[in-house]
C-alpha positions in Angstrom: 20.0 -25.6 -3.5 18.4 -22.7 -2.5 16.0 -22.2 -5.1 15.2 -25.7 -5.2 13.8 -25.9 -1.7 11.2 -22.9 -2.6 10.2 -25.2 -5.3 9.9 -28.1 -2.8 8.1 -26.1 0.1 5.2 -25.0 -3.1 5.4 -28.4 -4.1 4.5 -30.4 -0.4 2.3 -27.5 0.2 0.1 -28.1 -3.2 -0.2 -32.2 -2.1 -0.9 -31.1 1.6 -4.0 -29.0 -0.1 -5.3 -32.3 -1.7 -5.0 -34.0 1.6 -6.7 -31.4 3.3 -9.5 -31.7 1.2 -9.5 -35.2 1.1 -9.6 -35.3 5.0 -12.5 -32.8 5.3 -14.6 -34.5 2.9 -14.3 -37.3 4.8 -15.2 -35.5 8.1 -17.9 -34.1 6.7 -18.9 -36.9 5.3 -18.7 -39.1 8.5 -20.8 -35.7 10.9 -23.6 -35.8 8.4 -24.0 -39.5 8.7 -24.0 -39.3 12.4 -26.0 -36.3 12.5 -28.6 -38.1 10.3 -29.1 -41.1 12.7 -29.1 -38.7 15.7 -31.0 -36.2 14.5 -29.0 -33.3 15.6 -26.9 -30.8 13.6 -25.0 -29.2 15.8 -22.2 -31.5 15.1 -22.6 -30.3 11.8 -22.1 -27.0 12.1 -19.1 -27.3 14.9 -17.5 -29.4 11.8 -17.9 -27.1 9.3 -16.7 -24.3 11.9 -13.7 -26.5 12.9 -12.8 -27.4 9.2 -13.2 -24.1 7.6 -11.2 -22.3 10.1 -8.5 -24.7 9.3 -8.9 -24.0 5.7 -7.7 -20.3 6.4 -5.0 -21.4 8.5 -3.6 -23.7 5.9 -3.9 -21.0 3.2 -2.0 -18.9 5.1 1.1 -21.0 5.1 1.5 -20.4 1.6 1.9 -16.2 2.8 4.3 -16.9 5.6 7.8 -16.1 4.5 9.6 -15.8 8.6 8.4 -17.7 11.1 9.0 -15.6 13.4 6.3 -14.7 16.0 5.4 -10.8 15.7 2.5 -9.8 16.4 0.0 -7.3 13.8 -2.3 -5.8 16.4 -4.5 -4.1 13.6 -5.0 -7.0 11.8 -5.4 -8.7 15.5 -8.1 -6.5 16.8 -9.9 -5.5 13.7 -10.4 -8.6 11.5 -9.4 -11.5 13.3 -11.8 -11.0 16.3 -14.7 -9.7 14.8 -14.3 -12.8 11.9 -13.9 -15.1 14.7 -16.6 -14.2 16.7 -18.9 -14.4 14.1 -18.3 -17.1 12.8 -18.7 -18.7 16.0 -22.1 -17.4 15.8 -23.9 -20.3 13.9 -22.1 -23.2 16.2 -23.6 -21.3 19.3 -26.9 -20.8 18.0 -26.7 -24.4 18.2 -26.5 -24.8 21.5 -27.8 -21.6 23.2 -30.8 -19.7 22.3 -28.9 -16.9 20.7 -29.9 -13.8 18.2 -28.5 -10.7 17.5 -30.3 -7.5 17.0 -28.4 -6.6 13.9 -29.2 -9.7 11.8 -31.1 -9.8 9.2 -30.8 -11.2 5.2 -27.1 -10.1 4.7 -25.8 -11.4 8.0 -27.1 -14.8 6.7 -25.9 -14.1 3.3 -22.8 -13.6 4.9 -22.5 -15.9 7.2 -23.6 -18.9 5.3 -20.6 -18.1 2.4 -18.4 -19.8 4.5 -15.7 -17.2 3.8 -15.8 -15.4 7.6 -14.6 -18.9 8.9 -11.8 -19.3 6.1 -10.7 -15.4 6.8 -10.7 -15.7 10.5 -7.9 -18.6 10.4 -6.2 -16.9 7.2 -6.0 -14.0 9.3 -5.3 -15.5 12.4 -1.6 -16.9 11.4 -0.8 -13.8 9.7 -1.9 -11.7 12.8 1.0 -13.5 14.6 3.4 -14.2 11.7 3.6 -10.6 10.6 5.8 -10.3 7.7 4.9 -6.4 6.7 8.1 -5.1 6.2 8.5 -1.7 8.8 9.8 1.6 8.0 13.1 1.5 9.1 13.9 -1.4 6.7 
């Protein structure tokens, strides 16, 4: 029974991916029509923040093997924050007059890619979930 339920968990977690992307399409779908009429896009870009982000957090439950919460400080500190922050960037330029003195082509190259959002919720569930094994194992 065993190796039928890791079968199962792959198989529930393949038809949650095309309801995923069935329900963000829709989303999207339903901000750009309202943005249209309104004439504003910061909805827009909140979405797609909201939706990516939520992307990388439903990847990651393919990694997960323990649910147990343990936290993986380097990962933590040094690419969950600074993923999350800047991928915050775009929704606050919405709103606030904000610019950052090292921007440039490549920050928008790398900013409109879409991945930074996708990373920072990948690498926010396995920041808590760690499942590195340690030494002493």
């Amino acid at each position: 029974m065993k190796k039928w339920s890791s079968y199962l968990w792959k198989l529930i977690w393949v038809i949650g991916l095309f309801l995923l992307t069935i329900i963000s399409y829709n989303i999207k779908y339903k901000i750009n029509v309202i943005s249209a009429s309104t004439y504003s896009m910061v909805p827009v870009f909140w979405t797609n923040f909201i939706t990516l982000f939520m992307w990388g957090v439903y990847l990651s439950l393919i990694f997960i093997k323990k649910w147990t919460i343990k936290i993986n400080l380097p990962l933590l500190i040094c690419v969950f924050i600074p993923c999350f922050l800047f991928s915050l960037f775009v929704p606050l330029t919405t709103i606030f007059s904000l610019s950052l003195p090292i921007g440039g082509i490549w920050f928008n190259k790398a900013l409109s890619s879409n991945l930074i959002e996708i990373v920072a919720g990948l690498t926010f569930m396995l920041s808590i979930f760690n499942n590195l094994k340690s030494e002493s194992e």
